[in-house]
PyMOL CGO cylinders between C-alpha atoms (Angstrom):
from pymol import cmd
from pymol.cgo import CYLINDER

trace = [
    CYLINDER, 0.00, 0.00, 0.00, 2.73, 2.23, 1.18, 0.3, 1, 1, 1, 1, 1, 1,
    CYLINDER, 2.73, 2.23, 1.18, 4.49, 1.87, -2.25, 0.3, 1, 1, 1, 1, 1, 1,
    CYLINDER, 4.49, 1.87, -2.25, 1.80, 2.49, -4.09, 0.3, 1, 1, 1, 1, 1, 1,
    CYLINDER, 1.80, 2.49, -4.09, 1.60, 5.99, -2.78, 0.3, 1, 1, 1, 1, 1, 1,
    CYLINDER, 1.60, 5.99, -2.78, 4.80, 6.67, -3.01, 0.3, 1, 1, 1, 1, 1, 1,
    CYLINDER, 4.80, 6.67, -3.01, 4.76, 5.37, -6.74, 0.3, 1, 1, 1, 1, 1, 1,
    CYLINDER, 4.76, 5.37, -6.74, 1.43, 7.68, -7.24, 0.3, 1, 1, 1, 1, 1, 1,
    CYLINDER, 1.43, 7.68, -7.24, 3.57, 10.65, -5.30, 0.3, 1, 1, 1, 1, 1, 1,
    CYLINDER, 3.57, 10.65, -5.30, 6.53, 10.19, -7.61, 0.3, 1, 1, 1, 1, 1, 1,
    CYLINDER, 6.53, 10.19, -7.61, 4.70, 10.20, -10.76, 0.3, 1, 1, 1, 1, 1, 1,
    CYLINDER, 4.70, 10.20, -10.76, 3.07, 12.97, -9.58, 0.3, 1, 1, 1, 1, 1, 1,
    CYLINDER, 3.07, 12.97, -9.58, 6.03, 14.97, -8.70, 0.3, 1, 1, 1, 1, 1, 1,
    CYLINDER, 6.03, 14.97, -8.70, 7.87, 13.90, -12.30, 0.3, 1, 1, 1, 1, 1, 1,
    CYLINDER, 7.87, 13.90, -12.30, 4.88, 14.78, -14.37, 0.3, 1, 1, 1, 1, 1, 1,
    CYLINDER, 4.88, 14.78, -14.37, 4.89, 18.16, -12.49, 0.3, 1, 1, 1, 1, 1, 1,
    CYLINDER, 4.89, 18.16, -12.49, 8.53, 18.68, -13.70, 0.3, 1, 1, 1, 1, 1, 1,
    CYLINDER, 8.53, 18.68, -13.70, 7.91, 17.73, -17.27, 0.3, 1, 1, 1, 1, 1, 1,
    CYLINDER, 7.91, 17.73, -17.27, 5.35, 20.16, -17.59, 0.3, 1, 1, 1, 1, 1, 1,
    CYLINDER, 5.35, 20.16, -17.59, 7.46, 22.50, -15.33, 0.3, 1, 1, 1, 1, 1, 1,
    CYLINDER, 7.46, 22.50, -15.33, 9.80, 22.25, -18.39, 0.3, 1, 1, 1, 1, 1, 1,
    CYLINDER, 9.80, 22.25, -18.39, 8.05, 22.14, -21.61, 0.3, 1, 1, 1, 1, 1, 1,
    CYLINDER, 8.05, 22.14, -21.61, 6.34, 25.02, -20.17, 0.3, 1, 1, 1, 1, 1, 1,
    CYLINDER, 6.34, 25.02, -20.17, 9.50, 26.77, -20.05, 0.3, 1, 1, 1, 1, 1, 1,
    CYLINDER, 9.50, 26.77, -20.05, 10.31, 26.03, -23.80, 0.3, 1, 1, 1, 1, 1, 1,
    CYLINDER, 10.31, 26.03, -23.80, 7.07, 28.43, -25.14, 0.3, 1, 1, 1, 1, 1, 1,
    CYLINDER, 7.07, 28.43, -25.14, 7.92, 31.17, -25.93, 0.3, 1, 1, 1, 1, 1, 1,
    CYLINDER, 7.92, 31.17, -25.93, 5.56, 32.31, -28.80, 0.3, 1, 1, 1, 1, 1, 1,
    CYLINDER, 5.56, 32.31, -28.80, 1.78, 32.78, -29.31, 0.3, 1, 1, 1, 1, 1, 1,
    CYLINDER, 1.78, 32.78, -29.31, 2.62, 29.65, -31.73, 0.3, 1, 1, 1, 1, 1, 1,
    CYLINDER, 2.62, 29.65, -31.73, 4.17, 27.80, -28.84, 0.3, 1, 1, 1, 1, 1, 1,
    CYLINDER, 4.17, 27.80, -28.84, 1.48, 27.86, -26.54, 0.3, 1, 1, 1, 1, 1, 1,
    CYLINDER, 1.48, 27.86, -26.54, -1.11, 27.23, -29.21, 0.3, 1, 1, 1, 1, 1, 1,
    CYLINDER, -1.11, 27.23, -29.21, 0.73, 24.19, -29.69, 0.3, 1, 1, 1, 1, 1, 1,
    CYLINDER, 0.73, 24.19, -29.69, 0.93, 23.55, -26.25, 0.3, 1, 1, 1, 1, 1, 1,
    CYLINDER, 0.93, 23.55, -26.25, -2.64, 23.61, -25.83, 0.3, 1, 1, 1, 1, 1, 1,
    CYLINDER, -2.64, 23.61, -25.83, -3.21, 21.19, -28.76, 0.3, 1, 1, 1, 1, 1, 1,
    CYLINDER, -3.21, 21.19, -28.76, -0.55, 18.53, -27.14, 0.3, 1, 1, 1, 1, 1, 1,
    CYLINDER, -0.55, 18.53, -27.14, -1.47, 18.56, -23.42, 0.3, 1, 1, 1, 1, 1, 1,
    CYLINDER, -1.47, 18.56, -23.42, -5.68, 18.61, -23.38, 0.3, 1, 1, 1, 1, 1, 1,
    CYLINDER, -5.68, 18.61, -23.38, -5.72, 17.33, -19.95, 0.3, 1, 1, 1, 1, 1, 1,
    CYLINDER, -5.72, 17.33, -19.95, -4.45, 20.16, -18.34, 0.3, 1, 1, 1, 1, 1, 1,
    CYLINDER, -4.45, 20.16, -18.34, -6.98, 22.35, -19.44, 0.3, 1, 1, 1, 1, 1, 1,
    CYLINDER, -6.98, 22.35, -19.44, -4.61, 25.15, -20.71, 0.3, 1, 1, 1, 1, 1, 1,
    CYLINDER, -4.61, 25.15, -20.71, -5.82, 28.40, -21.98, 0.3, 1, 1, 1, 1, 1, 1,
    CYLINDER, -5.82, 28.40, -21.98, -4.59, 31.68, -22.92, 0.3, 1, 1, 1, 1, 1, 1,
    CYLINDER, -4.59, 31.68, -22.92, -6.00, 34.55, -20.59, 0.3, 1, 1, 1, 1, 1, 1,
    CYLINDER, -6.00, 34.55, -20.59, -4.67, 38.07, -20.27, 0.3, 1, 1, 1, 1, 1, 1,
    CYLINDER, -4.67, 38.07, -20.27, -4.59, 40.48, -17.48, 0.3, 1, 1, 1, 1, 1, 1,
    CYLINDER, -4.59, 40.48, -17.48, -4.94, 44.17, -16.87, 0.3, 1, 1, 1, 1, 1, 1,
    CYLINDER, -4.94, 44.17, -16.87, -4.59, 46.61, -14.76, 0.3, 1, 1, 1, 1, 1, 1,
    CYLINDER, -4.59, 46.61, -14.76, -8.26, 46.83, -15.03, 0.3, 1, 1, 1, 1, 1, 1,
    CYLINDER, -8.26, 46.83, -15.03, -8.54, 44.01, -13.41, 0.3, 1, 1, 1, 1, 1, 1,
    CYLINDER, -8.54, 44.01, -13.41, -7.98, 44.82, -9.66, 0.3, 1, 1, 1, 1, 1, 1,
    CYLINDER, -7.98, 44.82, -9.66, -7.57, 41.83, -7.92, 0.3, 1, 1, 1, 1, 1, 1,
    CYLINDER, -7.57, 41.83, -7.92, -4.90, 40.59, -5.75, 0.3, 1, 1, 1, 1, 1, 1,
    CYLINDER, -4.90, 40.59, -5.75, -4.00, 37.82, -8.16, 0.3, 1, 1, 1, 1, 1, 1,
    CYLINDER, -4.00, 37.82, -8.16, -3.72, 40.43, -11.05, 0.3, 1, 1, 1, 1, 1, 1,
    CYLINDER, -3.72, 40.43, -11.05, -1.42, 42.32, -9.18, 0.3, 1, 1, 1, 1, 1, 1,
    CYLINDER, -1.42, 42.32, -9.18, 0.34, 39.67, -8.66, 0.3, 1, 1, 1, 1, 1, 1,
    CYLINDER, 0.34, 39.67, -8.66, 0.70, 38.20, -11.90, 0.3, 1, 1, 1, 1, 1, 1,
    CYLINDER, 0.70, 38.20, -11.90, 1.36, 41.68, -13.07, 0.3, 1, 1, 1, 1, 1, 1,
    CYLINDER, 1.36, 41.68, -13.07, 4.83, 42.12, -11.39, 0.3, 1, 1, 1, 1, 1, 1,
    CYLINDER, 4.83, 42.12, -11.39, 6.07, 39.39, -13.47, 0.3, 1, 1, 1, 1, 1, 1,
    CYLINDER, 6.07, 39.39, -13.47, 7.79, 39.66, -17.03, 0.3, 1, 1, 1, 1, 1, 1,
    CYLINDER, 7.79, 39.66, -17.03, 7.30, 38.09, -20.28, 0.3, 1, 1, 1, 1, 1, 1,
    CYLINDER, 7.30, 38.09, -20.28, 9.28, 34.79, -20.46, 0.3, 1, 1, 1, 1, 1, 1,
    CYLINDER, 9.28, 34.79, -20.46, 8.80, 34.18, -16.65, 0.3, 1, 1, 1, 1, 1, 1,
    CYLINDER, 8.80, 34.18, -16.65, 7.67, 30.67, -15.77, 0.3, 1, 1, 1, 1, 1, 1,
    CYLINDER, 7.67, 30.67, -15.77, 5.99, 30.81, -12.03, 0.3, 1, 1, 1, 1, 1, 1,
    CYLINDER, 5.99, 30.81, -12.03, 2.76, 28.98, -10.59, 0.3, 1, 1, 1, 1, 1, 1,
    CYLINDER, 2.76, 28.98, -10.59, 0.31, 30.51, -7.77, 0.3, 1, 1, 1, 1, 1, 1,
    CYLINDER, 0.31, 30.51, -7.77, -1.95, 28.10, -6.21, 0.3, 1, 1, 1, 1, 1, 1,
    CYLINDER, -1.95, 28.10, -6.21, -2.94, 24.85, -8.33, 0.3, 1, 1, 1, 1, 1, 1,
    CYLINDER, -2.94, 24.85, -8.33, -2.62, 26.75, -11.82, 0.3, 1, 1, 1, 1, 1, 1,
    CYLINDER, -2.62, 26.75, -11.82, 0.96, 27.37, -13.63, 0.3, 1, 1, 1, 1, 1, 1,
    CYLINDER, 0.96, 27.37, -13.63, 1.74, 30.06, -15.94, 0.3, 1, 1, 1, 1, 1, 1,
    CYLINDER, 1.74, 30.06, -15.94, 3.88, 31.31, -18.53, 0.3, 1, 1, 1, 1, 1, 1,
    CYLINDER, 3.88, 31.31, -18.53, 4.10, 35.01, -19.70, 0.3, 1, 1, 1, 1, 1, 1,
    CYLINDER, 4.10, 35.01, -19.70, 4.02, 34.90, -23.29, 0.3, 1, 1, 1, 1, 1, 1,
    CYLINDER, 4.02, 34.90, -23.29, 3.75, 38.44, -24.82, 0.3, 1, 1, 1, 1, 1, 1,
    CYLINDER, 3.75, 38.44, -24.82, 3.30, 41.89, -22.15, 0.3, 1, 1, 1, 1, 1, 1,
    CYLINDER, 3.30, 41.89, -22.15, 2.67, 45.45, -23.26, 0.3, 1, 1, 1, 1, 1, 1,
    CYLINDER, 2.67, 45.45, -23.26, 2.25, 49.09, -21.87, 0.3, 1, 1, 1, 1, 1, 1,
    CYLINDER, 2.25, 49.09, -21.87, 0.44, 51.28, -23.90, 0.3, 1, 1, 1, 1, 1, 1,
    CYLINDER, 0.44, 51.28, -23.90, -1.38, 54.75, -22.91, 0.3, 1, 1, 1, 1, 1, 1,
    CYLINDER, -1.38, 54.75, -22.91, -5.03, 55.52, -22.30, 0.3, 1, 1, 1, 1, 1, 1,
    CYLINDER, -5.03, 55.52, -22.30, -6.92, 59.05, -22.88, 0.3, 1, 1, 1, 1, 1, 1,
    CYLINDER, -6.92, 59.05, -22.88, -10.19, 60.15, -22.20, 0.3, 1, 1, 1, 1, 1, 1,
    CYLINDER, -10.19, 60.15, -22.20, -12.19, 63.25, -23.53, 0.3, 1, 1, 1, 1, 1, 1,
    CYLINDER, -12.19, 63.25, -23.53, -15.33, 65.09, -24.09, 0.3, 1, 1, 1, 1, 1, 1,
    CYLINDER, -15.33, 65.09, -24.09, -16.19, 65.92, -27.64, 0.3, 1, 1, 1, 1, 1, 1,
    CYLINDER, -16.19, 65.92, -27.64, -18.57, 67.17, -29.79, 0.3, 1, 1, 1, 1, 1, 1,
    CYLINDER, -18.57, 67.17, -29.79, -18.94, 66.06, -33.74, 0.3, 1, 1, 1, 1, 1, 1,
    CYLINDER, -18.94, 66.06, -33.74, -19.59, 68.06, -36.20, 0.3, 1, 1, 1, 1, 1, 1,
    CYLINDER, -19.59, 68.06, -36.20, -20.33, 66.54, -39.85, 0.3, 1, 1, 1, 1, 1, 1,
    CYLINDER, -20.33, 66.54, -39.85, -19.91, 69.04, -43.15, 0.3, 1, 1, 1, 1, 1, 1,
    CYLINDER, -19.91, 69.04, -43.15, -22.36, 66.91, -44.39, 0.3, 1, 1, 1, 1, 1, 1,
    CYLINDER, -22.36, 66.91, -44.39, -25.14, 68.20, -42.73, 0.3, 1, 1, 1, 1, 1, 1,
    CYLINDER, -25.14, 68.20, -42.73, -24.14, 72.19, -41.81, 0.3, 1, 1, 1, 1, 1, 1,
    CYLINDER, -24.14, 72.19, -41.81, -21.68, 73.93, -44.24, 0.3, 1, 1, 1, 1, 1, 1,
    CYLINDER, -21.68, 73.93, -44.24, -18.68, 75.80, -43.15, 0.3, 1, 1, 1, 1, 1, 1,
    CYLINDER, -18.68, 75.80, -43.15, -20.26, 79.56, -42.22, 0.3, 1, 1, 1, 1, 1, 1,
    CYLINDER, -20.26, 79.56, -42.22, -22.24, 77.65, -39.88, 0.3, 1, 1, 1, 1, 1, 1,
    CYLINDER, -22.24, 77.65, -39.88, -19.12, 74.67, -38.58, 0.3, 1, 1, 1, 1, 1, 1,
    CYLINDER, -19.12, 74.67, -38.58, -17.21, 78.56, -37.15, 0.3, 1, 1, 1, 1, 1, 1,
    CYLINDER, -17.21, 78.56, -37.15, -20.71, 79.68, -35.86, 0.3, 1, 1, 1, 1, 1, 1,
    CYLINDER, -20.71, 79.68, -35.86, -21.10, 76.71, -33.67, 0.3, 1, 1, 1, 1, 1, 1,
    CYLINDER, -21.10, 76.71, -33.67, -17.29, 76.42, -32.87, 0.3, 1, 1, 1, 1, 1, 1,
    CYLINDER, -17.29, 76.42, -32.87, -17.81, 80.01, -31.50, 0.3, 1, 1, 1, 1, 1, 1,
    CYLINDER, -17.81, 80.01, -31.50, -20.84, 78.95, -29.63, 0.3, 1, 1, 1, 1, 1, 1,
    CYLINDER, -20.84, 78.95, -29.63, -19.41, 76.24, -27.81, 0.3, 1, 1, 1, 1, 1, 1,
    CYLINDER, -19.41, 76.24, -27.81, -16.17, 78.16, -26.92, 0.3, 1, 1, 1, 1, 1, 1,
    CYLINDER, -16.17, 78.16, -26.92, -18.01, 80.86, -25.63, 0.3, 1, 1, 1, 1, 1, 1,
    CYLINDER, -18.01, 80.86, -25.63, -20.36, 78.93, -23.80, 0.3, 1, 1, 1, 1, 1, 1,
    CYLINDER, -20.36, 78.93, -23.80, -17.26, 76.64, -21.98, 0.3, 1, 1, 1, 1, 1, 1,
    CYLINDER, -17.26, 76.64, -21.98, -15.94, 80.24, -20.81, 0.3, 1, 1, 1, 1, 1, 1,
    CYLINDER, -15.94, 80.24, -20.81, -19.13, 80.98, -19.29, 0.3, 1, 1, 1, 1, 1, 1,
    CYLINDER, -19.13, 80.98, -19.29, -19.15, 78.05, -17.77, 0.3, 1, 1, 1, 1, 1, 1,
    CYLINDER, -19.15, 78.05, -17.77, -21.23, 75.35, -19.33, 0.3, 1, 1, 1, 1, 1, 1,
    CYLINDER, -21.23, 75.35, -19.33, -19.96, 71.90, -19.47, 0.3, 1, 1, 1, 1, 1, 1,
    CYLINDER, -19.96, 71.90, -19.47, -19.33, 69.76, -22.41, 0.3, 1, 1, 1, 1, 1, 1,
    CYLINDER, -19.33, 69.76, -22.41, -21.86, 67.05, -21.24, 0.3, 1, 1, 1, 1, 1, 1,
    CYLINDER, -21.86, 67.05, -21.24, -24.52, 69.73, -22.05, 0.3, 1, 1, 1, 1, 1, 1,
    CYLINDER, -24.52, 69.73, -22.05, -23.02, 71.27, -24.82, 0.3, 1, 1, 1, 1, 1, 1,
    CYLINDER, -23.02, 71.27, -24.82, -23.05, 67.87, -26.41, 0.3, 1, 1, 1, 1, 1, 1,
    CYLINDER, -23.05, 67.87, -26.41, -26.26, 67.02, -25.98, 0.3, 1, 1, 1, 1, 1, 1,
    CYLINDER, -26.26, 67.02, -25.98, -27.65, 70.31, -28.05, 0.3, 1, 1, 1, 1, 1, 1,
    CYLINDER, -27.65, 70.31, -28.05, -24.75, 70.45, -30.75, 0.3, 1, 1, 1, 1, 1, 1,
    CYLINDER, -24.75, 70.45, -30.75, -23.31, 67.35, -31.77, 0.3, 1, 1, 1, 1, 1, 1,
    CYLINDER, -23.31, 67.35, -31.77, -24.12, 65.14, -35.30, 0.3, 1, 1, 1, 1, 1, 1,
    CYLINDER, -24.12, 65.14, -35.30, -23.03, 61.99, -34.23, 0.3, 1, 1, 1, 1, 1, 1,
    CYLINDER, -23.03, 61.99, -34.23, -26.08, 60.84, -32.04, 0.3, 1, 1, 1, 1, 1, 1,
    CYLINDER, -26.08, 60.84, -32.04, -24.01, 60.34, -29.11, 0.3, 1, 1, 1, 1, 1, 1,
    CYLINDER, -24.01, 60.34, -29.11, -25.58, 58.81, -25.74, 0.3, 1, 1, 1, 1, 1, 1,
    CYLINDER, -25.58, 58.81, -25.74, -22.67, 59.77, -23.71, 0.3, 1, 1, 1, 1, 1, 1,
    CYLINDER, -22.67, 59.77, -23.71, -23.39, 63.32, -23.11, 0.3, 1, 1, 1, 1, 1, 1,
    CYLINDER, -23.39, 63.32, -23.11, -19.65, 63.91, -25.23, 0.3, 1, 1, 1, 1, 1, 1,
    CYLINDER, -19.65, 63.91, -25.23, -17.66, 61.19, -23.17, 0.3, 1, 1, 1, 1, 1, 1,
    CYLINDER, -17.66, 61.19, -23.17, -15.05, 58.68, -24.83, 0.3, 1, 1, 1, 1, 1, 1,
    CYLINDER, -15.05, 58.68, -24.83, -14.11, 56.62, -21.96, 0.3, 1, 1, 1, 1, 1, 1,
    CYLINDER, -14.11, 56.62, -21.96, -10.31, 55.54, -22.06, 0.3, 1, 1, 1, 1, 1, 1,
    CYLINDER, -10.31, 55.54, -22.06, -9.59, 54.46, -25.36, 0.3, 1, 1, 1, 1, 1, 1,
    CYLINDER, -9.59, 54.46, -25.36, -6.49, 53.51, -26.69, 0.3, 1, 1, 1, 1, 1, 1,
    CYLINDER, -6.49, 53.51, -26.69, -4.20, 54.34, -29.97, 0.3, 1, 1, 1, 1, 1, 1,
    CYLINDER, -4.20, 54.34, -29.97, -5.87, 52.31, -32.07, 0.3, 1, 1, 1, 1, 1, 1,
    CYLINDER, -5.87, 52.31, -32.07, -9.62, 53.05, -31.52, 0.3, 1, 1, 1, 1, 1, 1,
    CYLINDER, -9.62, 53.05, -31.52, -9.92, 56.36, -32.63, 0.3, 1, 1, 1, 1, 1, 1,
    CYLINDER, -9.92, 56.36, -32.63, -8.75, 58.52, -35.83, 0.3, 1, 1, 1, 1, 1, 1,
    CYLINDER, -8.75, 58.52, -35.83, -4.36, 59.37, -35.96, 0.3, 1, 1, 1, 1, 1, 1,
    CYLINDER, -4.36, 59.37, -35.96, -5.07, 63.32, -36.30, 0.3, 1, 1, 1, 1, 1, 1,
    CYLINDER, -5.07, 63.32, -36.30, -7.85, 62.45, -33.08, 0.3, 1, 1, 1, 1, 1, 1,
    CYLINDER, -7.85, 62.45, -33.08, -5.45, 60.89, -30.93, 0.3, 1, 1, 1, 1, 1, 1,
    CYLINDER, -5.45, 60.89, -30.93, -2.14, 63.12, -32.11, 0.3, 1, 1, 1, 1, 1, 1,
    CYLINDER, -2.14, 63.12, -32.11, -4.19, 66.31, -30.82, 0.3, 1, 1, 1, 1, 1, 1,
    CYLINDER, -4.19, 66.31, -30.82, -5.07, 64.43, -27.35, 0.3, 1, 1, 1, 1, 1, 1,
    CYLINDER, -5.07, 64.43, -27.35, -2.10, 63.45, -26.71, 0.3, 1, 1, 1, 1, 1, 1,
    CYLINDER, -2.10, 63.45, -26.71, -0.48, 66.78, -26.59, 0.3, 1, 1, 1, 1, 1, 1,
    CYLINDER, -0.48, 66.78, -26.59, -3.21, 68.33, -24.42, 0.3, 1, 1, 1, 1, 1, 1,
    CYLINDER, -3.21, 68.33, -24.42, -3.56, 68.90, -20.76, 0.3, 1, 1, 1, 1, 1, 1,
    CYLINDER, -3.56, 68.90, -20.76, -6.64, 68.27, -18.80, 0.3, 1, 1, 1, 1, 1, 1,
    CYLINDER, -6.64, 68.27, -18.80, -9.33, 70.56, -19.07, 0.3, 1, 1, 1, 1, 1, 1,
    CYLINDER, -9.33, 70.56, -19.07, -8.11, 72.03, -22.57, 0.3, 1, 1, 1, 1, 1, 1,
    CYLINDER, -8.11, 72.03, -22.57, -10.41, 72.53, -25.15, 0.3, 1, 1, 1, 1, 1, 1,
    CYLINDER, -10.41, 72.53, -25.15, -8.99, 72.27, -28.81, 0.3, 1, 1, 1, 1, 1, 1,
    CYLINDER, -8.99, 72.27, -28.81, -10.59, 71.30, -32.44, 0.3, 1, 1, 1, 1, 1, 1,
    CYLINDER, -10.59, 71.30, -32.44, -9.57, 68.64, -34.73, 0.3, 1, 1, 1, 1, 1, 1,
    CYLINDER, -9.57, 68.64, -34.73, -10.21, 68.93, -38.65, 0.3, 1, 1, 1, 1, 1, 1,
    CYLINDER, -10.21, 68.93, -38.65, -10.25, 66.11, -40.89, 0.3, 1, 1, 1, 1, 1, 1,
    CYLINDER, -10.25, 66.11, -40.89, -11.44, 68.01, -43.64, 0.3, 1, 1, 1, 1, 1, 1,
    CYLINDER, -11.44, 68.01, -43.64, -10.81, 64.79, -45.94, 0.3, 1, 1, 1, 1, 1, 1,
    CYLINDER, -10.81, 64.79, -45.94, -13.79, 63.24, -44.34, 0.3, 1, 1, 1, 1, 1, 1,
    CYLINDER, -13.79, 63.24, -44.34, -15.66, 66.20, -43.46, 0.3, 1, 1, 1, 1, 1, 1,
    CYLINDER, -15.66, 66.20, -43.46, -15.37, 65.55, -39.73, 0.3, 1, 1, 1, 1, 1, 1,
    CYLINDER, -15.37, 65.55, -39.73, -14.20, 68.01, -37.11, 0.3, 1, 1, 1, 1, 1, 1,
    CYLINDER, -14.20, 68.01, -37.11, -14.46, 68.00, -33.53, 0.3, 1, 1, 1, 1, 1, 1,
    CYLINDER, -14.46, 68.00, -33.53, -13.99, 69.98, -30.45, 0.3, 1, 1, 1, 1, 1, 1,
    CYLINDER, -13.99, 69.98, -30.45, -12.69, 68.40, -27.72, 0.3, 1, 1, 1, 1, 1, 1,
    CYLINDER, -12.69, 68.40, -27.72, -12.11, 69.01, -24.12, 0.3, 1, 1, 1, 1, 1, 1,
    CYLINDER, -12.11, 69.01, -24.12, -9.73, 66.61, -22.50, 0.3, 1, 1, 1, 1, 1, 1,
    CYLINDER, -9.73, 66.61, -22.50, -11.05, 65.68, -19.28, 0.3, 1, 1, 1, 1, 1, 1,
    CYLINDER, -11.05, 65.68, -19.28, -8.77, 63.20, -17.36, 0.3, 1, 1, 1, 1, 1, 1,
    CYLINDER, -8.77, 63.20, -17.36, -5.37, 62.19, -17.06, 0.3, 1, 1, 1, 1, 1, 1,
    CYLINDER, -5.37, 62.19, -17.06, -3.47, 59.58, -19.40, 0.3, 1, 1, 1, 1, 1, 1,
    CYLINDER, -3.47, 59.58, -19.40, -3.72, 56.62, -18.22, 0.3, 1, 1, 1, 1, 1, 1,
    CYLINDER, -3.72, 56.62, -18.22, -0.79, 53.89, -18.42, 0.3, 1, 1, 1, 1, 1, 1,
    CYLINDER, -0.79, 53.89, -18.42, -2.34, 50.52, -18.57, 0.3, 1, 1, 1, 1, 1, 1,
    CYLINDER, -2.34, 50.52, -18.57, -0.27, 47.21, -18.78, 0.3, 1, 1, 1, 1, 1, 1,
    CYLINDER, -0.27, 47.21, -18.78, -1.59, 44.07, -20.55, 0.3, 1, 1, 1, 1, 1, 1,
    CYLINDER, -1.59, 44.07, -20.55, -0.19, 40.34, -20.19, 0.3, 1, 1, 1, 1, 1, 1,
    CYLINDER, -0.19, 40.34, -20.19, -0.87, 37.07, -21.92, 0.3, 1, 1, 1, 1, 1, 1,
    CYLINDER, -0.87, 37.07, -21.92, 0.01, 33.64, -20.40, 0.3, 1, 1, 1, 1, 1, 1,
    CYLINDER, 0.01, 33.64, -20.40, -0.33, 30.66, -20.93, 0.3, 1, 1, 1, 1, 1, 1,
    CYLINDER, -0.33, 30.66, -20.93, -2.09, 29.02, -18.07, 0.3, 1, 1, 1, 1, 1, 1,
    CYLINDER, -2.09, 29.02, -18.07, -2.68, 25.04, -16.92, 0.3, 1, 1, 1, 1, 1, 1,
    CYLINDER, -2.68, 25.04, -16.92, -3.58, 23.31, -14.04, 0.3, 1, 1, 1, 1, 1, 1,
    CYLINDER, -3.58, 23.31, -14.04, -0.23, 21.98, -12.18, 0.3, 1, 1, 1, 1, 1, 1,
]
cmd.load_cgo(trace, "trace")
C-alpha cells in the first residue's frame, strides 16, 4: 500500500517537472497554441490580465515579465507576450460638413467656446450640438491608440486636462472639439499561458 503511494507521489512529482519544463520552452503565441493542442488534460488556456482588473491575483501576476515561468496556487503560468500602452479620455462634440456647411461649422465652434468660458460643461453642450447621435453626453471613456482617428489621438495626446482644442479632418468632413477631461492613463496588458499543475 505504502508503495503504491509513493509510486502515485513520484509520478506525480515527475509529471509536475515535465510540464514544469516544456512550459519553459514556449515562448511564442505559436508555442502555446501548440501547447494547448498537445497537453488537453491540463486544461490550458490563454488569458490576459490588466490593470483593469484589480484583484490581488492580477497584481500579482502583473509584477512578473514576459518569459517568466511561475505557478500561484494549483494553476501554472507562462508570460508569453506583455505590453504598456497609454489611455486618454475626452469630451467631444462632432460636427459633420455633411449636414451644416462651413459659415455655420465657425458659428457653432464660436458657440461652444463661448459657452465653456461661461461656464457650461461639455456634457450639455453635447447634448444640443453634436451630429453623431451620441448617448454619452460627449464622453469617450479611455480608449487607446488604435480606436480612434491618428489626427484624433495626435491632438489628445499633446493636451492637458481641461483644454479645449478642435480637430479637422477636412478629408472626411469631420471636425471636432474636444475638451480633454482626465489624465493619461498607463495601462499594462499580459498574456500567459495558463494550466492546471
Amino acid at each position: 500500500m505504502n508503495r503504491i503511494i509513493l509510486l502515485g507521489l513520484t509520478l506525480l512529482f515527475f509529471s509536475g517537472k515535465l510540464i514544469a519544463q516544456e512550459l519553459r520552452t514556449v515562448y511564442t503565441m505559436d508555442d502555446a497554441k501548440k501547447f494547448i493542442e498537445n497537453n488537453p488534460g491540463l486544461n490550458p488556456e490563454i488569458i490576459t490580465i490588466s490593470t483593469a482588473d484589480t484583484s490581488a491575483l492580477a497584481k500579482a501576476i502583473l509584477k512578473r515579465r514576459k518569459g517568466e515561468f511561475f505557478s500561484i496556487a494549483k494553476f501554472s503560468y507562462k508570460v508569453i507576450d506583455e505590453k504598456e500602452d497609454t489611455r486618454w479620455r475626452v469630451s467631444y462634440i462632432f460636427l459633420d460638413k455633411f449636414k451644416v456647411d462651413k459659415n455655420e461649422l465657425e458659428k457653432i465652434k464660436k458657440a461652444v467656446t463661448d459657452a465653456l468660458i461661461a461656464g457650461s460643461t461639455m456634457a450639455s453642450l453635447s447634448d444640443t450640438y453634436t451630429m453623431d447621435h451620441n448617448t454619452t453626453k460627449g464622453d469617450t471613456g479611455f480608449f487607446g491608440e488604435d480606436m480612434m482617428t491618428p489626427e484624433f489621438v495626435a491632438a489628445v495626446k499633446i493636451r492637458k486636462p481641461g483644454e479645449v482644442f478642435f480637430v479637422d479632418i477636412p478629408e472626411r468632413d469631420w471636425y471636432y472639439i474636444i475638451q480633454k477631461t482626465h489624465e493619461d492613463q498607463k495601462v499594462k496588458e499580459m498574456t500567459l499561458l495558463r494550466t492546471k499543475k
